[in-house]
C-alpha positions in Angstrom: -9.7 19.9 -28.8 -6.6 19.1 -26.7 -7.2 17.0 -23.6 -5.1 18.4 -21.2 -3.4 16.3 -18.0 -1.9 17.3 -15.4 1.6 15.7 -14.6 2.3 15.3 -10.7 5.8 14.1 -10.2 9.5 15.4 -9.4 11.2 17.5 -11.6 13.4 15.1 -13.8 9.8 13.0 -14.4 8.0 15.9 -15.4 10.5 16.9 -17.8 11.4 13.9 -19.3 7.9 12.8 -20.4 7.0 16.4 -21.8 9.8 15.7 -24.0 8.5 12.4 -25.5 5.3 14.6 -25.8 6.8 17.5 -27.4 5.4 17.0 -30.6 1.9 15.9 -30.2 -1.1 18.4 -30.8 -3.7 16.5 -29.4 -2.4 16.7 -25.5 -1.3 19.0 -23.2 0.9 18.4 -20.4 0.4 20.5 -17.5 3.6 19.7 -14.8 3.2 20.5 -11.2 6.7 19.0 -9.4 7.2 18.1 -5.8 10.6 17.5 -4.0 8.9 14.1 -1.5 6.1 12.3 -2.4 4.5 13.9 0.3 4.0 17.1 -0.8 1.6 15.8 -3.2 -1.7 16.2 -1.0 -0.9 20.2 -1.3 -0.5 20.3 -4.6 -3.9 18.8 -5.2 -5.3 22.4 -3.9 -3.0 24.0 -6.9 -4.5 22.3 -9.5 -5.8 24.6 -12.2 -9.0 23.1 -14.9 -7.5 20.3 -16.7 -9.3 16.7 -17.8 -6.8 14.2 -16.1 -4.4 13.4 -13.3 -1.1 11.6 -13.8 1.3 10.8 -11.0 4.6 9.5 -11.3 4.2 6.9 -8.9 1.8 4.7 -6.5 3.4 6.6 -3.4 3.3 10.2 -4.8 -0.5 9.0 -5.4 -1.3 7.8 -2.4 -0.4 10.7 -0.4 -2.9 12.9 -2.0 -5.8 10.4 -1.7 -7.5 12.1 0.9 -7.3 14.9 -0.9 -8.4 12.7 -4.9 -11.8 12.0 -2.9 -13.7 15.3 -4.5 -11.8 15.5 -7.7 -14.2 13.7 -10.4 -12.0 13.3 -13.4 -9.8 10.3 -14.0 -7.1 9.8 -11.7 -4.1 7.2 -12.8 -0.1 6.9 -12.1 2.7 5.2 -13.4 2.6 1.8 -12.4 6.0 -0.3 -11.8 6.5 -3.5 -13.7 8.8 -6.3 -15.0 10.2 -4.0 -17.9 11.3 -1.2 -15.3 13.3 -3.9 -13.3 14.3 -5.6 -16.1 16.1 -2.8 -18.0 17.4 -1.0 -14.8 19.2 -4.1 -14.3 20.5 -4.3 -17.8 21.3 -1.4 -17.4 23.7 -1.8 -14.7 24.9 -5.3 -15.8 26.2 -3.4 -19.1 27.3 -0.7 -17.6 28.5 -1.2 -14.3 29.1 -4.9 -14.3 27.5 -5.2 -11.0 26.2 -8.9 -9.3 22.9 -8.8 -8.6 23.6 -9.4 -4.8 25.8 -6.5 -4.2 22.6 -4.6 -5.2 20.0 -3.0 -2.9 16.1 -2.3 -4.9 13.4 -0.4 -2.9 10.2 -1.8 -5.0 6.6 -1.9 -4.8 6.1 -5.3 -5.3 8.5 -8.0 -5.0 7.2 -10.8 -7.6 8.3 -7.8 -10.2 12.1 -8.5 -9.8 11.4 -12.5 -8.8 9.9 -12.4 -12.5 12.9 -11.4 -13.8 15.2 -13.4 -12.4 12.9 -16.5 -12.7 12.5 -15.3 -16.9 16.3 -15.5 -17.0 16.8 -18.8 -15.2 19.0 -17.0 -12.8 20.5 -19.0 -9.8 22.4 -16.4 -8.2 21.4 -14.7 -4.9 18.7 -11.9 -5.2 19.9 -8.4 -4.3 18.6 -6.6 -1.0 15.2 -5.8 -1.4 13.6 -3.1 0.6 9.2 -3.3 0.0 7.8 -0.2 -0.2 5.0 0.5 2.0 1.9 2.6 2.3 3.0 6.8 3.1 6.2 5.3 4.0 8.9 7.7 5.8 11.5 8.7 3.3 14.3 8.4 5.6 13.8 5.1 6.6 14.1 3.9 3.2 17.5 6.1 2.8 18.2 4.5 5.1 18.0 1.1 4.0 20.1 1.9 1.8 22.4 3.7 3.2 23.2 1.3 6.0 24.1 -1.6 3.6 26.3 0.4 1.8 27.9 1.7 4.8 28.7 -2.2 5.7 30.1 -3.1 2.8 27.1 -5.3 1.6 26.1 -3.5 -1.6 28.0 -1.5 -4.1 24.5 0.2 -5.6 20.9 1.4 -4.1 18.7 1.3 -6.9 15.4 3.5 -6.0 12.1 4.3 -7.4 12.0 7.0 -5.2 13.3 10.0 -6.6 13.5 12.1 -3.1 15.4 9.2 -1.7 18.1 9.4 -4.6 18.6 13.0 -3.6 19.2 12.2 0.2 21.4 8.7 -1.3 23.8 11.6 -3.3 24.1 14.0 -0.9 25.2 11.2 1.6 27.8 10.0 -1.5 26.3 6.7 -1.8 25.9 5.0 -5.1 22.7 5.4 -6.7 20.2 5.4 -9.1 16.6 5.6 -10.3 14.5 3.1 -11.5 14.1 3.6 -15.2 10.8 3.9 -17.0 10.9 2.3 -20.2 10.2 5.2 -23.0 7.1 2.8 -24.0 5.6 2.5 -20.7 5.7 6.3 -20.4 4.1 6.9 -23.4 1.2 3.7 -23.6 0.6 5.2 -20.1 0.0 9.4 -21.6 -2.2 7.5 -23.8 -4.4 5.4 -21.4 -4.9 8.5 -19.3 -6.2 10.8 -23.0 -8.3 8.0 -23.4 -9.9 7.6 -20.1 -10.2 11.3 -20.1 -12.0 11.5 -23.6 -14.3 9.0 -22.5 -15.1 11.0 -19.2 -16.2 14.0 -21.1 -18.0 11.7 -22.9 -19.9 9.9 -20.0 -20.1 13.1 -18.1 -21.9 15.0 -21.0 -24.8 12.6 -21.0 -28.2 13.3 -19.6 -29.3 12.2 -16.0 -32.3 11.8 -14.7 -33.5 11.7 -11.1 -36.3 10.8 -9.5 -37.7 11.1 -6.3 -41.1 9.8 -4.4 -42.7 9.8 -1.7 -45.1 7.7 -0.6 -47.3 10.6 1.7 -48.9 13.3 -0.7 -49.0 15.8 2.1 -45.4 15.7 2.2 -43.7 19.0 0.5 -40.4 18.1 -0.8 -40.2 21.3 -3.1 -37.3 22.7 -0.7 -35.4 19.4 -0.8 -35.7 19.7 -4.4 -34.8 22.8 -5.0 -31.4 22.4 -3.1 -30.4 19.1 -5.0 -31.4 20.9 -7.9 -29.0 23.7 -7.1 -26.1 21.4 -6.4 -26.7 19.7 -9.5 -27.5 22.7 -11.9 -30.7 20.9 -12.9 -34.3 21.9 -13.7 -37.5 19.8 -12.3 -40.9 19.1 -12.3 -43.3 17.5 -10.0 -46.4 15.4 -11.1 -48.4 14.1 -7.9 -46.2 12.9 -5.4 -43.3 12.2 -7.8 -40.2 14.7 -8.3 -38.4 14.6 -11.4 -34.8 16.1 -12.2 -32.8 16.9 -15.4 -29.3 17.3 -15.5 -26.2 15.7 -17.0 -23.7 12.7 -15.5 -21.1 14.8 -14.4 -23.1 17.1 -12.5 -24.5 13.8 -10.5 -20.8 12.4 -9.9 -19.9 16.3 -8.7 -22.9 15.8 -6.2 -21.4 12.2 -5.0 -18.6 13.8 -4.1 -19.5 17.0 -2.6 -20.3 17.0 0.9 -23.1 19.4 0.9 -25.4 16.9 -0.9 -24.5 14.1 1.0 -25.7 16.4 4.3 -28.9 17.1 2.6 -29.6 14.4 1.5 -29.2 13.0 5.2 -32.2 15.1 6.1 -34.5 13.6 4.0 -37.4 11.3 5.6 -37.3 7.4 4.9 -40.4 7.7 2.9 -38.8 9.1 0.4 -37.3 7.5 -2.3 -34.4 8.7 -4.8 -32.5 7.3 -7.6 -30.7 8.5 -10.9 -30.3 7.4 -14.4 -28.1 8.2 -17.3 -28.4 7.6 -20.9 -28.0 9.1 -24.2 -31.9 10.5 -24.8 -34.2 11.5 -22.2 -36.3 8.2 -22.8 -33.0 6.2 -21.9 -32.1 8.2 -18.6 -35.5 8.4 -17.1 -36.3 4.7 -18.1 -33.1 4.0 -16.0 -34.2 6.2 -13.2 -37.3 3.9 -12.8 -35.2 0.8 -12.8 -33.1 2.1 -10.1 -35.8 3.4 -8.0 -37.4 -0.2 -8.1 -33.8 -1.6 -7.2 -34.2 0.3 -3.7 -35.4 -2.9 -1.2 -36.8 -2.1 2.0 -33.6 -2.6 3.7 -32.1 0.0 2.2 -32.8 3.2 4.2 -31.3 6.2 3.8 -29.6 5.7 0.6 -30.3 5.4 -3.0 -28.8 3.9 -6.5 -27.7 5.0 -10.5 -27.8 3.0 -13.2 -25.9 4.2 -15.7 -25.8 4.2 -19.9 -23.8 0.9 -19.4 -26.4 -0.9 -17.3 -24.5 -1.1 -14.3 -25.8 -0.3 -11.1 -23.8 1.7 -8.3 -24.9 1.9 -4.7 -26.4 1.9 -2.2 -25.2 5.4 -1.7 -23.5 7.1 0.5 -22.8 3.4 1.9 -21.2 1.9 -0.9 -20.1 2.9 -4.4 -20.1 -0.7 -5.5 -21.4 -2.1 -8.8 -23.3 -4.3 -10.2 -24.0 -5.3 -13.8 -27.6 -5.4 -14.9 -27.2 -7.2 -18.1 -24.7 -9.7 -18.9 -22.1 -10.4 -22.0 -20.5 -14.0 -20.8 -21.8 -16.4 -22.3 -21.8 -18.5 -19.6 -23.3 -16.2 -17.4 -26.2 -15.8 -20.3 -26.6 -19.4 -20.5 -27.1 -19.4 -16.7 -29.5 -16.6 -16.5 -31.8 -18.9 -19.3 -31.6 -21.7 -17.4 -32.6 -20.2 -13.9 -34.8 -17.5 -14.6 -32.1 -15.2 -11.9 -32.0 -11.9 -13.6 -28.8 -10.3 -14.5 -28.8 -8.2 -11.2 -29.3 -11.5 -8.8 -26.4 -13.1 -10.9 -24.2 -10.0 -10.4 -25.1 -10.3 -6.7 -24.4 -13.7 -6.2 -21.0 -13.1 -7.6 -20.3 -10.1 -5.8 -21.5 -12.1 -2.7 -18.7 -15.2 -3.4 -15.6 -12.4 -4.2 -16.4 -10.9 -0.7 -16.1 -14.0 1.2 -13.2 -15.4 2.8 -14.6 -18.8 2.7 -16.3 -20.8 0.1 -19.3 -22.3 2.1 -22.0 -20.7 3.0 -25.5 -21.0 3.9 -28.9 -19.6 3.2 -28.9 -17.5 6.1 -25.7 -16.1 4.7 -27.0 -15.6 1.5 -30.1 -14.1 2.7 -28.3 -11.5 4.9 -26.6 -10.5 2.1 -28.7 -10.1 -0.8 -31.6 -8.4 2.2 -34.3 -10.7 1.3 -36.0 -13.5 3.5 -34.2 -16.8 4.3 -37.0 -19.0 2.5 -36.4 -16.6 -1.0 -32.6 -17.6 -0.4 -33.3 -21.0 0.1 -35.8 -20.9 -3.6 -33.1 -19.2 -5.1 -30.1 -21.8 -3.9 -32.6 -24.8 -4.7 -32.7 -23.7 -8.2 -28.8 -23.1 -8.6 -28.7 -27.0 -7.1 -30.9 -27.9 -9.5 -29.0 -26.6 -12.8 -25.4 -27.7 -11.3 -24.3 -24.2 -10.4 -24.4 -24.7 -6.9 -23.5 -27.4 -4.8 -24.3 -28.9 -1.5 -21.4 -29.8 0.4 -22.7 -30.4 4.3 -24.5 -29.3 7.2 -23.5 -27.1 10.3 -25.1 -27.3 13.3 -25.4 -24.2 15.4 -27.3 -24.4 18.3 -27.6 -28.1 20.6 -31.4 -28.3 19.3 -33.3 -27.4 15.9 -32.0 -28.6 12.2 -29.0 -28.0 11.5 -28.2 -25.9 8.2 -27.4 -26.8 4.6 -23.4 -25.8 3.6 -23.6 -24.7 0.1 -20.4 -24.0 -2.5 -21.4 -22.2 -6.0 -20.0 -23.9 -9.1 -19.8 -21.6 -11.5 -17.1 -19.1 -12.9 -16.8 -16.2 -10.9 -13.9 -14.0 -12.5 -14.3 -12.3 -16.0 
């Protein structure tokens, strides 16, 4: 079966990479072309069934990411690097026997040409380098352009903007695109029929939901019903507990469609739901239960999946975040022994160090964080003390009376 992905870019883009393409049975590339970046968010509405999205660009993508919040397949674009800068400007020093600094370069980010020049142990002046920004104005990077050339500073605009090298050679300035290597196009076609083949995949697995209620009088059967509709699944009810089949994909549709998040908005905080995936029955509803015992008692209103992976996401419709509930690092396996912390608190804890700005903390920080009491921070910090994977590094004092509190620093790898 062909996997078929639909190419959002400007016409020249869109042509070029069917090309490279042309031969291949096992995609199928569906163009829809724009004239500015901009236009992107309207083709979103155009889009006919297909298994992937592929923009030509980070700007083109981000002008239709209001509009990528309800799609539920993967989502990917062309992203700039060394090897585009580096051949356009090969390209030009061959060709054009242009100095770098009679060059203007709109680019996404400016370490990619700084790489370059620092690989070829360049000491000449850089060219005129325009950042690109976030939904950025086309005209006011024309313009950039445009005006150095007018001054006599620059000889060449090179652009990775293809609606700005329209305006650039209208006005009869020199121009040209940034070029994407033939092998960046084509690793990229595959990276996308690869994310998308492993989407079906994860989406054709079964899903499980569960949900309780702690009061037997309590009739959710309407409440169930509707998620039940939403989600094209069956259920059953035994006691006070609600059980849903369905598959993956049906739950991520649900995630994303406003009409569940509204119901399930209405539901009393009594009530308790969670979803599991897997690839039997036995495995999704085993990974239901986990997630419904993952719920704390901070956590109104919301709920959590665990998937076939063992990674939880949640709290819903809060946060899509994730954690990993069992771990492959050996370090992190070694820690886990030593402790007793289960995968889950370990994932925390590092999810709690990436989202500060500093590296101190203090129980009470901790304890905010993770929702459980300041004393079960303290046991838990105690312990990581104790096997030399936390540190204490001094004291703060807060108020003019009362104890002042213990600074702590983990000191273990954070980043795999």
């Amino acid at each position: 079966m062909k996997v078929k992905i639909a190419i959002i870019g400007p016409k020249d883009f869109c042509t070029r990479i069917k090309k490279l393409v042309i031969n291949r049975h096992d995609i199928e590339l569906i163009p829809y072309q724009y004239d500015e970046p901009k236009e992107t968010a309207l083709l979103i509405n155009t889009l006919k069934p297909c298994d992937a999205i592929l923009f030509s660009g980070s700007l083109p993508h981000l002008f239709a990411k209001n509009e990528l919040k309800s799609v539920t397949i993967p989502v990917l674009y062309m992203k700039q690097d060394e090897t585009a800068v580096a051949i356009t400007l090969l390209h030009l020093a061959t060709q054009k026997q242009l100095d770098l600094n009679r060059i203007s370069i709109d680019i996404r980010d400016v370490k990619h040409i700084n790489n370059v020049i620092n690989d070829l142990n360049q000491t000449t002046s850089l060219p005129f380098i325009h950042l690109l920004k976030d939904l950025e104005e086309i005209d006011k990077i024309t313009s950039f352009h445009k005006n150095l050339s007018v001054l006599g500073k620059t000889d060449m605009a090179i652009t990775s903007v293809h609606a700005v090298y329209k305006q650039l050679k209208q006005n009869k300035i020199p121009a040209i695109r940034m070029i994407d290597p033939e092998s960046s196009l084509l690793q990229t076609i595959e990276q996308v029929k690869q994310q998308a083949i492993l989407h079906k995949s994860d989406a054709a697995q079964i899903a499980v939901g569960i949900v309780k209620n702690a009061n037997p009088d309590h009739n959710l059967n309407p409440f169930v019903d509707q998620i039940s509709s939403i989600m094209q699944a069956q259920w059953s009810k035994q006691q006070t507990k609600y059980t849903i089949y369905t598959t993956m994909g049906n739950v991520e549709f649900a995630l994303k469609s406003q009409a569940f998040l509204t119901l399930f908005q209405t539901v009393d905080q009594d009530t308790k739901i969670a979803f599991g995936c897997g690839e039997t029955i036995v495995d999704a509803t085993e990974n239901a239960h986990l997630a419904l015992e993952f719920i704390q008692k901070n956590d109104n209103q919301s709920f959590y999946l665990l998937d076939s992976h063992k990674k939880m996401h949640g709290p819903f419709p809060q946060s899509s975040s994730t954690i990993d509930m069992k771990l492959n690092e050996p370090e992190l396996v070694e820690m886990a022994a030593k402790t007793k912390l289960s995968p889950a608190n370990i994932s925390k804890l590092i999810m709690f160090s990436q989202s500060r700005q500093s590296k101190q903390f203090t129980a009470h920080d901790l304890s905010l964080y993770l929702g459980v009491t300041r004393r079960t921070a303290e046991r838990t910090l105690k312990t990581l003390v104790e096997f030399n994977y936390a540190i204490i590094v001094g004291e703060e004092m807060t108020y003019r009376q009362g104890r002042p509190r213990t600074l702590y620093e983990f000191d273990f790898a954070l980043y795999f």
